[in-house]
C-alpha positions in Angstrom: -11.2 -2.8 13.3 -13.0 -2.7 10.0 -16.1 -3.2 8.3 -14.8 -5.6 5.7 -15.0 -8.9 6.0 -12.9 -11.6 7.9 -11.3 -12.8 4.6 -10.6 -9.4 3.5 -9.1 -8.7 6.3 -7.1 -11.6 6.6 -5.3 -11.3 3.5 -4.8 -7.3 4.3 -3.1 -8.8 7.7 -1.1 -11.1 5.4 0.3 -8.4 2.7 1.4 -6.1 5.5 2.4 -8.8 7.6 0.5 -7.3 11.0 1.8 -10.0 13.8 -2.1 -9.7 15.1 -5.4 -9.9 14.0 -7.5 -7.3 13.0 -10.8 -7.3 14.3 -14.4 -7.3 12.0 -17.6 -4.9 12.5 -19.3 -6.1 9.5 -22.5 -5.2 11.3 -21.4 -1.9 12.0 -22.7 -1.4 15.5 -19.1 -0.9 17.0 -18.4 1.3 14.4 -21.6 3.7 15.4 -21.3 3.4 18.6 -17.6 4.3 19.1 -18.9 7.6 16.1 -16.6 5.9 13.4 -20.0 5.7 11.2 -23.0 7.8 11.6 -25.2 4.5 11.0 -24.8 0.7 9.7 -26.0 1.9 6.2 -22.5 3.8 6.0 -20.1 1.9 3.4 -16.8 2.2 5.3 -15.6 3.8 8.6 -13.7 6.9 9.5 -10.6 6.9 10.5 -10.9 6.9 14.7 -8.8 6.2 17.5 -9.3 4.8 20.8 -7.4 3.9 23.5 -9.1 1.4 25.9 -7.6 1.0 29.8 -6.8 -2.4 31.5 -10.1 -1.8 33.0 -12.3 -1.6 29.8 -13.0 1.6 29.7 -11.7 4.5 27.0 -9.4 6.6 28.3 -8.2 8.6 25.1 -10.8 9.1 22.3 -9.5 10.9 18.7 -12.4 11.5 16.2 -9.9 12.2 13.4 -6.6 10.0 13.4 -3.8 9.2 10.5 -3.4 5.4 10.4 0.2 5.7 9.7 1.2 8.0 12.1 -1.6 7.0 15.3 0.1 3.7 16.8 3.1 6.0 17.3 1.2 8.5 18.6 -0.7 6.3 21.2 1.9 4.4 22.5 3.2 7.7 23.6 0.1 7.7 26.0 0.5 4.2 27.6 
């Protein structure tokens, strides 16, 4: 998820060749409510990870992740 905008994020998708879609909080309110921004005035996100169960709900929460290194690390816990 990011705060940029669909097109951004498109073409980001597209230069690393992700085979999904990344998602877009341009209004910020995921981003404060999952504590990846303190409040929608904040220019860009930090760097967060959750893990959300079949069931909706977040089972693993990391306030401080490194985007390289989390998938590996959270496909450890599924």
């Amino acid at each position: 998820m990011s705060f940029d905008s669909q097109s951004a994020n498109k073409k980001f998708a597209e230069k690393y060749e992700f085979n999904f879609p990344l998602l877009c909080d341009t209004e910020r309110a995921m981003g404060v409510a999952y504590g990846a921004a303190d409040d929608a005035s904040q220019k860009s996100a930090r760097r967060i990870g959750v893990i959300v169960g079949p069931d909706g709900k977040v089972t693993h929460y990391f306030p401080k992740v490194v985007a390289k290194e989390f998938p590996e690390e959270a496909l450890k816990l599924v």
